[in-house]
LOTIMI-42622 format. One line per 4 residues: their letters; for each residue x, y, z of N, C-alpha, C. Coordinates in steps of 0.1 Angstrom, whole numbers. Layout:
BEGIN
A = X/Y/Z/X/Y/Z/X/Y/Z ~ ...
END
This chain:
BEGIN
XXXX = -63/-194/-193/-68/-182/-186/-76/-174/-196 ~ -91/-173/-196/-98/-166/-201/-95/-150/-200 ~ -96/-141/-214/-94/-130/-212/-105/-119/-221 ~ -101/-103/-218/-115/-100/-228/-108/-93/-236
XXXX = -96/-97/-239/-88/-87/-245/-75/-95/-255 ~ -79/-87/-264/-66/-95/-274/-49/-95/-271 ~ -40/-99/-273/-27/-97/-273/-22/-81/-278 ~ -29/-81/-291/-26/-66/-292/-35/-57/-286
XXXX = -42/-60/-286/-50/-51/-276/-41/-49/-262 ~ -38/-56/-256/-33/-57/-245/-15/-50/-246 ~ -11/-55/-259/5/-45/-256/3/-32/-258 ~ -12/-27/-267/-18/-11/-273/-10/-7/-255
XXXX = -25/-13/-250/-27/-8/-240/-13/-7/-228 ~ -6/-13/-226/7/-10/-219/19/-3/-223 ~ 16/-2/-236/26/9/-241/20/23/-241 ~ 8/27/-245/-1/38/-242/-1/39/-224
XXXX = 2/36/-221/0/38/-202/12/38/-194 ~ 22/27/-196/32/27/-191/41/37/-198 ~ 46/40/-212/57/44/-221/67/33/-212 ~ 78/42/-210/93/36/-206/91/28/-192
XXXX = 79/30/-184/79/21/-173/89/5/-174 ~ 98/4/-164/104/-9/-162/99/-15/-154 ~ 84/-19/-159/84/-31/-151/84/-44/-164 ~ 86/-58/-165/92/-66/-171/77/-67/-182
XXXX = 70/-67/-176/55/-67/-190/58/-55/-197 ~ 57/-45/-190/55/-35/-203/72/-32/-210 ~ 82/-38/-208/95/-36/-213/91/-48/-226 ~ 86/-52/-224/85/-65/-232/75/-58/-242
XXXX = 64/-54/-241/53/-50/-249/60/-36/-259 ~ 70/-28/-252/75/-19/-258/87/-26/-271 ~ 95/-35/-267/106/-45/-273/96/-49/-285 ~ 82/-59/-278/77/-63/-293/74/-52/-302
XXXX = 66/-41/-295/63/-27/-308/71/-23/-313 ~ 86/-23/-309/93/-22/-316/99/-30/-331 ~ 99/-45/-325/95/-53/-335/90/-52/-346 ~ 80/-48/-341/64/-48/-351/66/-37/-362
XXXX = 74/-25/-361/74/-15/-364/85/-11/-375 ~ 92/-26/-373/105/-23/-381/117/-27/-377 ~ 119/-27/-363/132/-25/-358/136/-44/-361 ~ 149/-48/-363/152/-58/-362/155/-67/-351
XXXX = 151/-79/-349/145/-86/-338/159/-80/-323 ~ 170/-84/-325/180/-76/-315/178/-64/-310 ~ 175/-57/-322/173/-38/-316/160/-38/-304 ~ 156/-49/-310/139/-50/-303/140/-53/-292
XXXX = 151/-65/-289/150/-72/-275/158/-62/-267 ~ 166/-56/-272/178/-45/-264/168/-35/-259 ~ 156/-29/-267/148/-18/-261/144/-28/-246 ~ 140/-37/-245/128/-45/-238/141/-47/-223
XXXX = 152/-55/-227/162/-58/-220/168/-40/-211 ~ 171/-32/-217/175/-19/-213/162/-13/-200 ~ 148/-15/-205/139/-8/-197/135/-21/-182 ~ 137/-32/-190/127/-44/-177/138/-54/-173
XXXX = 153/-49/-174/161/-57/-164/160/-71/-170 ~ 158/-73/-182/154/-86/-187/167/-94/-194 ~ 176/-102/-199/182/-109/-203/180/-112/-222 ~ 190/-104/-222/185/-101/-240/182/-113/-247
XXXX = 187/-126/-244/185/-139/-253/167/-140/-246 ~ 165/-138/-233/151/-140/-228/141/-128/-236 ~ 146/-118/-238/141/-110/-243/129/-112/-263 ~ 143/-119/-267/146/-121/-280/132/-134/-281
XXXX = 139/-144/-276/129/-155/-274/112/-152/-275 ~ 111/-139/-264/95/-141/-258/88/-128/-269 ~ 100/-121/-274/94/-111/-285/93/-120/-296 ~ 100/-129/-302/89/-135/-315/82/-146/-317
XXXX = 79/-151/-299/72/-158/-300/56/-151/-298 ~ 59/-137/-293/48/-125/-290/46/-123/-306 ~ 52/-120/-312/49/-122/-329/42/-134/-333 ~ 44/-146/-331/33/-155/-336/21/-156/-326
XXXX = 16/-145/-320/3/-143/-314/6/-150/-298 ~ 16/-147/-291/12/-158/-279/20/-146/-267 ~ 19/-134/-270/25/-124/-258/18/-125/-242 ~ 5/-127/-240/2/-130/-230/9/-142/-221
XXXX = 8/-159/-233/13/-166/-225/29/-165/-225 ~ 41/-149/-230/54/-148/-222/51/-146/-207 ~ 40/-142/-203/39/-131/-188/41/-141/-176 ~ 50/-135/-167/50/-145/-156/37/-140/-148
XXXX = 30/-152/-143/17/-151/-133/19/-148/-122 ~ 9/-143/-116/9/-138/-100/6/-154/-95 ~ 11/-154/-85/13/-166/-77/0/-167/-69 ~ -3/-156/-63/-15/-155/-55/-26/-145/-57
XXXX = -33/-149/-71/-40/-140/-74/-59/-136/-66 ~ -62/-129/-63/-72/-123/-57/-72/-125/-40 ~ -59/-134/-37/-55/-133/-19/-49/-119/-15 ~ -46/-120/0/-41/-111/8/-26/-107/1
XXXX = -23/-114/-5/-10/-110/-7/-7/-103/-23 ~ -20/-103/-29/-16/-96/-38/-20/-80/-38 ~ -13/-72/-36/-19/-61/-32/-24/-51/-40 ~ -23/-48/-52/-34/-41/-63/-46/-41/-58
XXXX = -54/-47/-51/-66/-44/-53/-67/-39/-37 ~ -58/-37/-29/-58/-26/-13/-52/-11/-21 ~ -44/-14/-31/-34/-2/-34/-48/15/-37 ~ -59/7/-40/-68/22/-49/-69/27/-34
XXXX = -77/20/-24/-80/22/-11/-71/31/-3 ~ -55/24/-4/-52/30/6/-46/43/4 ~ -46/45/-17/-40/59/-21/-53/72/-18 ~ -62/69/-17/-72/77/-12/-70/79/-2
XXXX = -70/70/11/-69/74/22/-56/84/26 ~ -45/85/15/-33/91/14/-34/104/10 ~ -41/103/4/-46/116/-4/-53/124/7 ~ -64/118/14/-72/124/20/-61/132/31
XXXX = -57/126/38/-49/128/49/-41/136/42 ~ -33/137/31/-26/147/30/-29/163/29 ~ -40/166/25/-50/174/30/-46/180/46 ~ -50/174/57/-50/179/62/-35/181/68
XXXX = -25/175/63/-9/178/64/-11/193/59 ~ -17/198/45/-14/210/39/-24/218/51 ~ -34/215/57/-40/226/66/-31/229/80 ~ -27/217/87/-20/219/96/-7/229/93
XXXX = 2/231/85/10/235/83/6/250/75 ~ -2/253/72/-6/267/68/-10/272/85 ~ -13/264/96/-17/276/105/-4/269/114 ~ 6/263/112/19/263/117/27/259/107
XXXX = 38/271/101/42/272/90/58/262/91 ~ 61/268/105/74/260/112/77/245/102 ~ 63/241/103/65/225/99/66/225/82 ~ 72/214/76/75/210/66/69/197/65
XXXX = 68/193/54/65/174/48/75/170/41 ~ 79/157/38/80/150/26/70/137/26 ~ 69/133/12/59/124/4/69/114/3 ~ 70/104/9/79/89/4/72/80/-2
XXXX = 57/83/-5/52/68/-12/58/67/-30 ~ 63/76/-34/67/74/-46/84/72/-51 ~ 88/76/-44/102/76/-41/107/63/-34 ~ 100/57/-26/109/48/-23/98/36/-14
XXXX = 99/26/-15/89/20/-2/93/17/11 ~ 92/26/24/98/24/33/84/21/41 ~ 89/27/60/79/24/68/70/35/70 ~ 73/47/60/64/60/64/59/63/48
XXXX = 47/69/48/42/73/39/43/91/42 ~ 44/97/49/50/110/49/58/113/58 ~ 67/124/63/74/127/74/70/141/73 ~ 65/145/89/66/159/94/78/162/98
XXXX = 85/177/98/97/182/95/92/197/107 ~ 101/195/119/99/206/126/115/210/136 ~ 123/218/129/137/220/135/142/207/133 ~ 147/203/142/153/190/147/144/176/147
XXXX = 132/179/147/124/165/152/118/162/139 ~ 113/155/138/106/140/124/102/137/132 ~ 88/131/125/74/125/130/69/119/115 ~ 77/108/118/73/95/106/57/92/108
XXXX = 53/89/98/38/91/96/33/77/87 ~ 25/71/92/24/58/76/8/57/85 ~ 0/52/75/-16/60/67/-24/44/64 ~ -29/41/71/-35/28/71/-50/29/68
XXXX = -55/22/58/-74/18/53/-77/10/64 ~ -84/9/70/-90/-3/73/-99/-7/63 ~ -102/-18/55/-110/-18/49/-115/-32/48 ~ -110/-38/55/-125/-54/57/-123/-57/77
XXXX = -137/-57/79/-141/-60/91/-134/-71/99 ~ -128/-74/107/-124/-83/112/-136/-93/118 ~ -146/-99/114/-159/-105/123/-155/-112/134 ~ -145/-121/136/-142/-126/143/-134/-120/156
XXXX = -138/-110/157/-126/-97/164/-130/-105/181 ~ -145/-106/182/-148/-102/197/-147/-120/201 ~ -144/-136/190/-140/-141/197/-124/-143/200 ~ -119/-141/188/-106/-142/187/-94/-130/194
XXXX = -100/-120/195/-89/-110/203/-99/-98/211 ~ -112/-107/217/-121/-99/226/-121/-84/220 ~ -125/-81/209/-126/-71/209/-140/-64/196 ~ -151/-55/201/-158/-55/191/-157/-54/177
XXXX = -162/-56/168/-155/-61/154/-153/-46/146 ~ -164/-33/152/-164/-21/149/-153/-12/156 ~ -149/-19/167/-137/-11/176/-126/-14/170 ~ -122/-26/159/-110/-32/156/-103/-30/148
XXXX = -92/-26/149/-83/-20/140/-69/-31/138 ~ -69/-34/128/-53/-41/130/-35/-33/130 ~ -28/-40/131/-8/-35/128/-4/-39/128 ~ 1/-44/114/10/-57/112/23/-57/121
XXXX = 26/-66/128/37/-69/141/45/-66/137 ~ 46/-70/120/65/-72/118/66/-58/112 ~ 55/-48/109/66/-35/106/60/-27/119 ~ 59/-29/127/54/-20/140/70/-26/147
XXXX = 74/-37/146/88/-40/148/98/-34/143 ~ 99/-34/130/105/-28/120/107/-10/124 ~ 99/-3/129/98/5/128/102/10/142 ~ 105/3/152/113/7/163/128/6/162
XXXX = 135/-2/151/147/-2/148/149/8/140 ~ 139/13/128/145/20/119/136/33/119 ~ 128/38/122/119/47/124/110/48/140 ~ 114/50/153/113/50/162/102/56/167
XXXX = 101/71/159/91/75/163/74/77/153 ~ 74/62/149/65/65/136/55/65/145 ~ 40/74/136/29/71/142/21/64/129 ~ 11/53/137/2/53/124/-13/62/122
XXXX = -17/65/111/-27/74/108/-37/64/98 ~ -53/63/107/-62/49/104/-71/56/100 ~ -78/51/95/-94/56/88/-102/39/84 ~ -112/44/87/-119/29/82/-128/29/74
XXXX = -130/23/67/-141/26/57/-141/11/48 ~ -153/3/60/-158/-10/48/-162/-9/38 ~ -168/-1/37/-178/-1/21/-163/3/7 ~ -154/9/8/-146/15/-1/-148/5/-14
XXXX = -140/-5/-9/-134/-16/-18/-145/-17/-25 ~ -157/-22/-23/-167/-26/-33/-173/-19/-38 ~ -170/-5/-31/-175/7/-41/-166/13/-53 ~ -153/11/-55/-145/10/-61/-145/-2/-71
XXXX = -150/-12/-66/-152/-21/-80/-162/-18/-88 ~ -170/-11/-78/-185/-8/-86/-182/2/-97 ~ -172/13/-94/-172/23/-101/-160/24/-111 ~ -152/15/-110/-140/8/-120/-144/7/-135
XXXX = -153/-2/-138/-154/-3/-150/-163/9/-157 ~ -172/15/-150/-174/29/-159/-162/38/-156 ~ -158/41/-151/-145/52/-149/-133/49/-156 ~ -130/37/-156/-117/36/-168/-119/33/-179
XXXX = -111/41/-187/-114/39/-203/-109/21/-209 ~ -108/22/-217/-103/4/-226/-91/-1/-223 ~ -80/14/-223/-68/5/-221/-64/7/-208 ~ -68/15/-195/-71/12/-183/-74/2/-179
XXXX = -92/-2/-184/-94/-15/-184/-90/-26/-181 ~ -78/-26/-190/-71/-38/-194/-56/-35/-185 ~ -55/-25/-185/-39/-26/-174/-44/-33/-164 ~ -55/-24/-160/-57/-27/-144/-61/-45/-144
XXXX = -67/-55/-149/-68/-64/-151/-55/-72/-150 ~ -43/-66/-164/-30/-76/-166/-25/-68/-148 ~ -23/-58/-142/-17/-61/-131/-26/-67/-119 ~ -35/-69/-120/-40/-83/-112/-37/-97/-116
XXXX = -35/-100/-124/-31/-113/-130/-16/-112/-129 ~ -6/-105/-134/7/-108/-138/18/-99/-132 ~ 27/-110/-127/36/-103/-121/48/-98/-129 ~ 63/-104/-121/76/-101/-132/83/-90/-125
XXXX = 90/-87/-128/98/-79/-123/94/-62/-124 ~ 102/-58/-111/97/-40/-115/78/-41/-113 ~ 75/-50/-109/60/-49/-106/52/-36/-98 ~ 62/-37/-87/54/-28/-77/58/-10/-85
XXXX = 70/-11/-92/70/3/-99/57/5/-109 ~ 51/-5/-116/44/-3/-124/30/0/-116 ~ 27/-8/-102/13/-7/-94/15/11/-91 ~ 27/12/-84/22/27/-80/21/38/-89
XXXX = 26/36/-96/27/43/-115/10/44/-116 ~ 8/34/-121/-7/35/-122/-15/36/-117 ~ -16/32/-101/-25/35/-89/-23/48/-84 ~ -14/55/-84/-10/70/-80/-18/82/-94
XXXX = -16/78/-106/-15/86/-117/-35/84/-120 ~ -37/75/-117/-54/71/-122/-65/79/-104 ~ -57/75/-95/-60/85/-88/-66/100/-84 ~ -51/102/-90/-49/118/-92/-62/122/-103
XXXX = -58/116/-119/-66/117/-127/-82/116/-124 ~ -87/111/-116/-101/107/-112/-105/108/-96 ~ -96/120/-90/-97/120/-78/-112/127/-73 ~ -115/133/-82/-132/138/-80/-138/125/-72
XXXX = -139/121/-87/-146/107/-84/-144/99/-74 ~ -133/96/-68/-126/87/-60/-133/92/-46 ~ -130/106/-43/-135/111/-31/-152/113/-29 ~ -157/112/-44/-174/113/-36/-177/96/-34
XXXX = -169/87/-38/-173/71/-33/-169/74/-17 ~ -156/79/-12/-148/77/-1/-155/80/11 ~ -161/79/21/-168/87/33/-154/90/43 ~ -163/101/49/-151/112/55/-150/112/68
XXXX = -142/94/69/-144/87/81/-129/94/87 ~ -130/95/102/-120/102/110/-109/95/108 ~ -96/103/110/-84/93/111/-84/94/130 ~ -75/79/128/-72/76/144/-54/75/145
XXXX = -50/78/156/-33/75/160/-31/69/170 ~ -18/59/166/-11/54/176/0/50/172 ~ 10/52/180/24/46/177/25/34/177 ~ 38/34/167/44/17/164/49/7/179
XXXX = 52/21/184/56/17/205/46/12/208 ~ 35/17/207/21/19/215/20/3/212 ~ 15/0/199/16/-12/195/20/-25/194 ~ 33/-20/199/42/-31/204/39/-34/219
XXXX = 39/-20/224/38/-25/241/26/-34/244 ~ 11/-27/231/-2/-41/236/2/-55/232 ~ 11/-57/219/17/-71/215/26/-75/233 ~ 34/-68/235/37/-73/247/27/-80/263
XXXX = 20/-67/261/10/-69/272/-1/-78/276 ~ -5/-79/261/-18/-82/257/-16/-95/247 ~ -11/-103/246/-4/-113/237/-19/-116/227 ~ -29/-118/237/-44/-123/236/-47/-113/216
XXXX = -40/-103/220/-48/-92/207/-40/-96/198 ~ -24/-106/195/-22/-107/179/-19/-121/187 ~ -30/-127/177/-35/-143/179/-24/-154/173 ~ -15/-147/161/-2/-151/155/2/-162/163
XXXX = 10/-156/178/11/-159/183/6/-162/199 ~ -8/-159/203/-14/-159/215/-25/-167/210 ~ -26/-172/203/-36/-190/200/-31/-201/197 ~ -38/-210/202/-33/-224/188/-40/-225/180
XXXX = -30/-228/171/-38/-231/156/-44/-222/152 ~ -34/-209/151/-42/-199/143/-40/-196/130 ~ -38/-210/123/-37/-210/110/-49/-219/104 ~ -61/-222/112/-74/-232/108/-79/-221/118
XXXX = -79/-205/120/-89/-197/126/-92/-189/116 ~ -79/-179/112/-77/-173/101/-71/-173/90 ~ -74/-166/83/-56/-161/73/-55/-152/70 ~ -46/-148/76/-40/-128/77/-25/-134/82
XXXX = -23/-121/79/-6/-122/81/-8/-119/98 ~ 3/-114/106/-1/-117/119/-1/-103/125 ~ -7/-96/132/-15/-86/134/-17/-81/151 ~ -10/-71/153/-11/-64/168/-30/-54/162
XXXX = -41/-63/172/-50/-58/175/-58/-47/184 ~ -61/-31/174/-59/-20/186/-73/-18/187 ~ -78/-14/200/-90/-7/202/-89/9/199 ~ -100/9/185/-99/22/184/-105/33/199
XXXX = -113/28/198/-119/42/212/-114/40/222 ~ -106/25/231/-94/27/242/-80/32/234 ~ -78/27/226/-63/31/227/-57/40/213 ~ -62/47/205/-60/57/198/-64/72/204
XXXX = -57/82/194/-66/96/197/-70/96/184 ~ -75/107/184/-83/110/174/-76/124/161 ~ -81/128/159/-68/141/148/-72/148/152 ~ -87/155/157/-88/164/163/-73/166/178
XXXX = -74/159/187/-66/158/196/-53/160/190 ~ -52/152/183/-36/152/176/-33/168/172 ~ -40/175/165/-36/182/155/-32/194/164 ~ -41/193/178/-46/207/188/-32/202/192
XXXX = -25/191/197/-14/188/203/-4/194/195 ~ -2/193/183/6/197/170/9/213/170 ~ -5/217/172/-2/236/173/-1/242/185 ~ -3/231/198/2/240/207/16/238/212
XXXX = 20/228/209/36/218/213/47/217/204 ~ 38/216/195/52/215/184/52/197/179 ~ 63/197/173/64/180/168/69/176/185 ~ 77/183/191/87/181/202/73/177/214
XXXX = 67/179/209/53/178/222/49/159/219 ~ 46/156/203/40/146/203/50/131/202 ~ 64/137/201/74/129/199/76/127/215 ~ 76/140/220/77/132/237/68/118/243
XXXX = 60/123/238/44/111/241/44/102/239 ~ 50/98/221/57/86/218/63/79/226 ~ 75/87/234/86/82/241/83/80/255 ~ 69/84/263/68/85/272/69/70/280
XXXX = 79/67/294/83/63/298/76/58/311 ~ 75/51/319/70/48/333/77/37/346 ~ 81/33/353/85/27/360/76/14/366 ~ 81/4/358/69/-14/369/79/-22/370
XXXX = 77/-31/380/82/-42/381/79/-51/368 ~ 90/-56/364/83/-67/353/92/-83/357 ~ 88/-89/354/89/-104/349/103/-107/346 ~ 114/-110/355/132/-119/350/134/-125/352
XXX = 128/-136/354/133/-155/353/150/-156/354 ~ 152/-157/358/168/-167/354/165/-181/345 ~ 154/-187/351/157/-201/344/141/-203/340
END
């Protein structure tokens, strides 16, 4: 694996960025500095073992063989690097869009004070990226980029490729068991991602540079503590920046219900399962497909609904109910 960066260069850099972070790279890079610095190979592996959950004889091992120049090849690899599944390079995208929206959390609640937030993207990874707090009611919130076009929208789930929004099934699922009344909050914006790569390498300094590179390449344990660590903190730090790339595309809503009921209705919109062979059409994970202009509102709508109703107004809406005949086979 070609790199543009030395071994030491590379532990400089993750002990200058992370300190005590536990994730298993930088527990390791702190273990070897310790090494390096004096401490005796044990004392070394015990710092690395205490911070990255690591196994002190594994610890011991991959610190002196990181002394005869080979720290890079201890690192366990990302399995699927530059696919869908590795998420560092959605994570800049969607902390913007988190940002942005939180914004107008702090406006809505300055002209209705009633209401309260909490912030769960750093605390914990659940199905909400904020919760509104009004008496008795919660209004789970989770904050979606759209950020690559679906092209194939209008053969594969009839729908135009600019009207298409995705929600992944299995937490719009998830979120009727454990979060009932989540809504999601969308913004789209294709251009981000590649304006973000454009603006990456002048905006981060050397040992930025190089983090952000080893957490695209390398996994290990405690990983996703070390992505938000650094995607949250490089953010904040450069949020000027971040927001004159960002356009100040609207957010859209709809519930996780809402979502489910078109997965029900509409089988045709998450192709997962409403095609054959929808694994030689696409590759995405499997996806309830929404029309933004039929079936969202908009935040204008939402927000007017919020200060004249209360949470108790948009949580009813969620739950809103209707009477049909449906479909019960016996056999």
């Amino acid at each position: 694996m070609v790199t543009l960066y030395s071994n030491e260069e590379a532990i400089r850099a993750l002990v200058t960025i992370f300190g005590d972070n536990k994730w298993e790279v930088a527990a390791l890079a702190n273990g070897y500095t310790a090494f390096k610095n004096g401490k005796d190979l044990k004392s070394a592996a015990k710092i690395a073992h205490k911070m990255g959950n690591l196994k002190i004889k594994d610890c011991s091992e991959k610190i002196e063989k990181a002394f005869n120049g080979s720290f890079l090849e201890q690192l366990p690899v990302r399995k699927n690097i530059g696919s869908a599944e590795n998420p560092i390079t959605k994570l800049i995208p969607a902390t913007i869009s988190e940002e942005r929206f939180l914004k107008l959390i702090e406006n809505i609640i300055k002209k209705r004070p009633s209401i309260t937030y909490s912030d769960e993207r750093e605390s914990k990874h659940t199905l909400s990226d904020f919760t509104l707090f009004e008496g008795k009611y919660e209004l789970p919130i989770n904050i979606k980029n759209a950020g690559t076009r679906f092209e194939k929208a209008a053969e594969l789930v009839g729908l135009n490729p600019d009207d298409c929004i995705p929600i992944p099934a299995y937490k719009a699922h998830a979120a009727l068991d454990k979060k009932s009344n989540l809504i999601y909050a969308i913004t789209i914006d294709y251009e981000l991602i590649h304006k973000i790569n454009e603006l990456i390498p002048h905006l981060f300094d050397e040992d930025e540079l190089i983090v952000w590179n080893l957490l695209n390449i390398y996994d290990g344990h405690n990983v996703r503590k070390a992505e938000d660590y650094f995607i949250f903190s490089r953010v904040r730090k450069y949020w000027d920046h971040f927001l004159n790339i960002a356009r100040d595309t609207p957010f859209n809503f709809i519930s996780a219900k809402k979502a489910i009921r078109i997965l029900q209705t509409k089988p045709h919109r998450t192709p997962g399962i409403g095609l054959r062979a929808w694994g030689t059409k696409a590759r995405a994970e499997v996806n309830v497909h929404i029309s933004v202009s039929e079936e969202t509102i908009s935040w204008d709508i939402l927000s007017q609904k919020i200060l004249e109703n209360g949470l108790e107004g948009i949580i009813k809406d969620v739950n809103k109910t209707k009477q049909e005949l449906v479909s019960d086979p016996e056999i």
